[in-house]
C-alpha positions in Angstrom: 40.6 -22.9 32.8 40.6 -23.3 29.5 42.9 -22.4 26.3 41.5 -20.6 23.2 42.0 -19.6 19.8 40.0 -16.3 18.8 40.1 -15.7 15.1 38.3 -12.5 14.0 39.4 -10.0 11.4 38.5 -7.1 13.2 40.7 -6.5 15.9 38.7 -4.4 17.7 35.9 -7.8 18.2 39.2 -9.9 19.2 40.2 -7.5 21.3 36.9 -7.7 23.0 36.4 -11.2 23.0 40.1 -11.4 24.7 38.7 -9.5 27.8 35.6 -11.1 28.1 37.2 -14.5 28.3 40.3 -13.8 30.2 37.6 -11.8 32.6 36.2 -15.6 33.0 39.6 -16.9 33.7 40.8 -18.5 30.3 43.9 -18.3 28.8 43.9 -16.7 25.1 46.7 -18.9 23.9 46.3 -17.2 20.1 44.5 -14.7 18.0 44.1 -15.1 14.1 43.1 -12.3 11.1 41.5 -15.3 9.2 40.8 -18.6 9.0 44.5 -19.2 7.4 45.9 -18.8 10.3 43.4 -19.7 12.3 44.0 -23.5 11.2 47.5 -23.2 11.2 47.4 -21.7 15.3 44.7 -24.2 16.0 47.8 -26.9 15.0 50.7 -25.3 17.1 48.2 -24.9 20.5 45.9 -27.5 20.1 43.3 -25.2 21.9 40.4 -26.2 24.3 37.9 -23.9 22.1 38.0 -22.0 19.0 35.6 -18.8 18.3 35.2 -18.1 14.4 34.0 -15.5 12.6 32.1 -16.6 10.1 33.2 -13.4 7.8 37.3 -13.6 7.1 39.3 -13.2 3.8 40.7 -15.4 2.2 39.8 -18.3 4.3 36.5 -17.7 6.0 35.1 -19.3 9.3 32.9 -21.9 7.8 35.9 -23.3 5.4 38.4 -23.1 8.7 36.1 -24.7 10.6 35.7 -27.9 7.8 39.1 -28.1 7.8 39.9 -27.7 11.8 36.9 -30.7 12.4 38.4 -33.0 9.5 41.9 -32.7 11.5 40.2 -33.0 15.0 36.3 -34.4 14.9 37.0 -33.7 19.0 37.8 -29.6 18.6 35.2 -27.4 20.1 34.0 -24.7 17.9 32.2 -21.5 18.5 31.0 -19.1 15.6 30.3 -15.3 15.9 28.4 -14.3 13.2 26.4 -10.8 12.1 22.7 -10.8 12.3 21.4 -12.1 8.9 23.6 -14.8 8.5 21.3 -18.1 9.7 22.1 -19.9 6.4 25.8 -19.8 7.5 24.9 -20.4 11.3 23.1 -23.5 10.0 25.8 -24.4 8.1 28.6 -24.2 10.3 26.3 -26.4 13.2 26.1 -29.4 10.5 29.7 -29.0 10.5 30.2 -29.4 13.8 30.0 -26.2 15.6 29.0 -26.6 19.2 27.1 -22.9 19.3 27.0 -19.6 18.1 26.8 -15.9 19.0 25.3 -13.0 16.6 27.2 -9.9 17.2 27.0 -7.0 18.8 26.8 -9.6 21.9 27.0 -9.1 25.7 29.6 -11.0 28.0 26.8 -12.6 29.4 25.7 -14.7 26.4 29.9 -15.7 25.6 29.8 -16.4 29.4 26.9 -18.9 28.7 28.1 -20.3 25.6 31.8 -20.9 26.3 30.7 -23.2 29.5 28.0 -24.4 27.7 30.6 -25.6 24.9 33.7 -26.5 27.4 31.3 -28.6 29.5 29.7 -30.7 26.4 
């Protein structure tokens, strides 16, 4: 299956996001605070998907996931965003994001998205 990068700063939503993926049978290779180190993980594993909070300090999803598509036009990118924030979802899909999810969200709708995203 595949290898990914979760970067959220609330452990707790990582944490969650861990089981529902590895429940699917996909490796967690990393997990990032912010978008920081989210680029600089996304550079040592060279995952097969990233998920993004869009909310991070200091670097937030939408600037990580600039930078992670100017490095790799290729890299697969999933945000997680809270409800209310369609001006950032929008964003982030002109940047190159292949999908999002508003949170709270069920395993069902990661399910759907992640082989939705590996797939395209």
């Amino acid at each position: 299956m595949a290898k990914i990068l979760i970067a959220d700063d609330a452990r707790i939503m990582r944490n969650i996001l861990r089981l529902i993926l590895e429940k699917q049978g996909h490796e967690v290779v990393a997990e990032a605070a912010n978008g920081k180190e989210a680029l600089e993980l996304y550079e040592k594993f060279q995952p097969d998907l990233v998920t993004l909070d869009i909310h991070m300090e200091p670097v937030d999803g939408i600037g990580c996931l600039r930078d992670i598509m100017q490095q790799d036009a290729s890299a697969r990118v999933l945000m997680v965003s809270a409800i209310g924030q369609q001006r950032k979802i929008d964003e982030a899909t002109s940047l190159g994001a292949c999908g999002y999810v508003t949170k709270p969200f069920q395993q069902k709708d990661i399910d759907q998205l992640v082989q939705q995203a590996l797939s395209g």
